[in-house]
N, C-alpha and C positions, 0 to 999 in steps of 0.2 A: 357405716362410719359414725363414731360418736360426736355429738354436738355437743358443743361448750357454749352455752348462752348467756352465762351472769360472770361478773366481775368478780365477785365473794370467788369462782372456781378457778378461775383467770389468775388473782392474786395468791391461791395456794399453787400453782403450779409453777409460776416465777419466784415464789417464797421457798421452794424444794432445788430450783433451779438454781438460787443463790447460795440457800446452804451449800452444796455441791463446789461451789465454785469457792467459799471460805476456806472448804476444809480438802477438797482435792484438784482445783484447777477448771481450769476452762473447759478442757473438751467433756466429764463426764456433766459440766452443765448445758450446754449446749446439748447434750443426749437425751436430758430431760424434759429441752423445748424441743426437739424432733420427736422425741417417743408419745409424749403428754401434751402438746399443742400443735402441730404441724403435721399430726394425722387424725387431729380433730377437723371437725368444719367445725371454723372458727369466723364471724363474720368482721371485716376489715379492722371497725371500728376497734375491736376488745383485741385486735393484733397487735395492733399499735399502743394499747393499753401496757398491754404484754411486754412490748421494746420497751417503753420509758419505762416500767416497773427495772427490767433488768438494764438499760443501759447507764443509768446513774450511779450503779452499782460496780461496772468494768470499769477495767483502766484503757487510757485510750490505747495503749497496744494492743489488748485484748480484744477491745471494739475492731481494731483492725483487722485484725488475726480471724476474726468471728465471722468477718464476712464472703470469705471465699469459702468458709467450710459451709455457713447455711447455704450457699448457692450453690455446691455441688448437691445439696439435696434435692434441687429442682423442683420445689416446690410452691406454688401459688403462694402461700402464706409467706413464704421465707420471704419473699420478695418486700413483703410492706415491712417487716423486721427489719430488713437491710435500711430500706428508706429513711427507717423512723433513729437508725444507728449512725445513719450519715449527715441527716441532719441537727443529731448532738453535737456530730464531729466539728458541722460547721461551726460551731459555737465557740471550738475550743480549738481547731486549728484548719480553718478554710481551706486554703490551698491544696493542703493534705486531703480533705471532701470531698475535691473536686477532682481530687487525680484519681480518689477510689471510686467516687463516681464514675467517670469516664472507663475505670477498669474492666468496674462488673458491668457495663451498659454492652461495652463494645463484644462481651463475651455470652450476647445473648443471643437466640435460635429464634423466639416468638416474640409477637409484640408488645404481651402481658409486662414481661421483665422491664423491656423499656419503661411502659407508661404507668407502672407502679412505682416505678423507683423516680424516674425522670419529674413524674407529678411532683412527689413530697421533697425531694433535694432541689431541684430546678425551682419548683414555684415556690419553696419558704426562701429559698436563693436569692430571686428577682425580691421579693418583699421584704425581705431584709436588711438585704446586702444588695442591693441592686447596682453603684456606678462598679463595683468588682465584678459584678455578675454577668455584665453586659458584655464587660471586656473578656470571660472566658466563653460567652455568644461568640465574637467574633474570632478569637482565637478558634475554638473548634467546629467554626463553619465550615473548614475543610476536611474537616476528621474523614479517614479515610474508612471507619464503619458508618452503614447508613442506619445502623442500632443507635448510635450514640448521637447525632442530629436528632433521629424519630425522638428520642429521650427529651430534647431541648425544646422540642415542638409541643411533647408532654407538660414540661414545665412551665412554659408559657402560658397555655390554657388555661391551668391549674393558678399560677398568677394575676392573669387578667379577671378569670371569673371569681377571684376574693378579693378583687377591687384595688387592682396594680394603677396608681395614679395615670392621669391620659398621659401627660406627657413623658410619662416612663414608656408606657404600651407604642406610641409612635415610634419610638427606639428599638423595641423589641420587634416592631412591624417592619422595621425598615429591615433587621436580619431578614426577617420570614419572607421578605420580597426576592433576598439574596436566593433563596430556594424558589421562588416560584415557575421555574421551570424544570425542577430537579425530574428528571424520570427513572428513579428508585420506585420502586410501591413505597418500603416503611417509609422514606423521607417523605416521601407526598403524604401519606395519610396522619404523619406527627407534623410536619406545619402547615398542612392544610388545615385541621383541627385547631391549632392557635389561628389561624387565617380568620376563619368560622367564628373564634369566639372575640375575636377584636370587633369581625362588623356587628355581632350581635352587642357588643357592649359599648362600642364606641366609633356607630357609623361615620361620624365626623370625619375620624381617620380615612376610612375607606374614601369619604371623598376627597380629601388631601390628593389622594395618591390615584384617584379616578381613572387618568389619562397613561400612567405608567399600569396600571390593570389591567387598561382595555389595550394594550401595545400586546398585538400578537407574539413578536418576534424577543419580548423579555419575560413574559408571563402568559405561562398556558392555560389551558381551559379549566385543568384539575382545581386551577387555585381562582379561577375567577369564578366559579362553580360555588365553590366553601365561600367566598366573602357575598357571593349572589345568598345563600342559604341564611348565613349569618345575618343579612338584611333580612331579610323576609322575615325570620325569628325575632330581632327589633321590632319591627311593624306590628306583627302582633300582639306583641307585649305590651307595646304602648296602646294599643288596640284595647285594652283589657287592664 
């Protein structure tokens, strides 16, 4: 498999991939990022180089259009494309972000899809747009895929650890408490992982809510486990 490691190669393949799209449409550009970037190993960073190259370039229908076709490709890279597509979306018409979020999450098989996409929509979400953000937390707390929670759990993490103010992440911890007895695997192990990086970033919290933690009968061991770990991860840091 060929490797693509400089930007200079990056921007001639999104620069052929636009031509394409001037002079014949969508789908033979999108051919050119499957054929010439998405069976490159391409490393994250210069993926998402790749989407902002081509996403200020589509129209937002196209962005739309774009994303169920790179997901039927199944492919690791497409994944951080879509992210980095949906988070333009957010810019330009949120609600709509959120619904294609929710689309392509709930329509995934592995964990990868969630916590690639979930990271970059979910956590530029929460830091952005947050008192919206929160409110479609509790809206799809009930989601009936445990793909699309694992996603939120994603974005969480991804929020907290680029420094989501405390008193936002309290809000966000009081969801991830809504799940702390969830017995799905993905949902345990996407808000167990935001669990994890609250007490790591802002044990305060964790003891706020100490007494509803250690309660057997609302919160199991999966999630007292990750804020146990979370702490220990603190300690050391301050440690050093």
């Amino acid at each position: 498999m060929q490797s693509i490691t400089r930007k200079g190669n990056i921007k001639s393949i999104t620069d052929k991939s636009l031509g394409q799209y001037q002079s014949d449409g969508l789908s033979p550009c999108l051919q050119v990022i499957r054929t010439e970037l998405l069976e490159a190993k391409v490393k994250f960073p210069l993926l998402e180089y790749a989407a902002q190259n081509l996403v200020h370039e589509l129209t937002e229908d196209d962005i739309i259009k774009s994303i169920p076709i790179i997901r039927s490709w199944d492919s690791i890279g497409g994944n951080v494309l879509i992210g980095i597509f949906l988070v333009n979306l957010l810019e330009k018409n949120y609600h709509q972000a959120i619904e294609e979020t929710v689309k392509v999450t709930a329509t995934a098989d592995i964990w990868y899809i969630c916590d690639i996409i979930g990271e970059r929509v979910y956590g530029w979400a929460l830091l952005h747009y947050f008192s919206q953000t929160i409110k479609a937390y509790q809206r799809l707390s009930k989601h009936p895929s445990p793909w699309v929670i694992r996603s939120l759990g994603a974005g969480a993490h991804h929020a907290i650890k680029k420094g989501l103010p405390s008193s936002y992440v309290e809000q966000v911890f009081q969801f991830l408490l809504g799940h702390a007895n969830h017995k799905h695997k993905e949902v345990r192990q996407g808000i167990g992982w935001a669990a994890k990086t609250t007490a790591k970033f802002h044990p305060e919290i964790i003891d706020r809510y100490k007494e509803q933690i250690a309660d057997q009968a609302s919160t199991a061991g999966w999630f007292r486990r990750k804020t146990e770990i979370g702490l220990a991860r603190n300690r050391y840091a301050q440690r050093n």
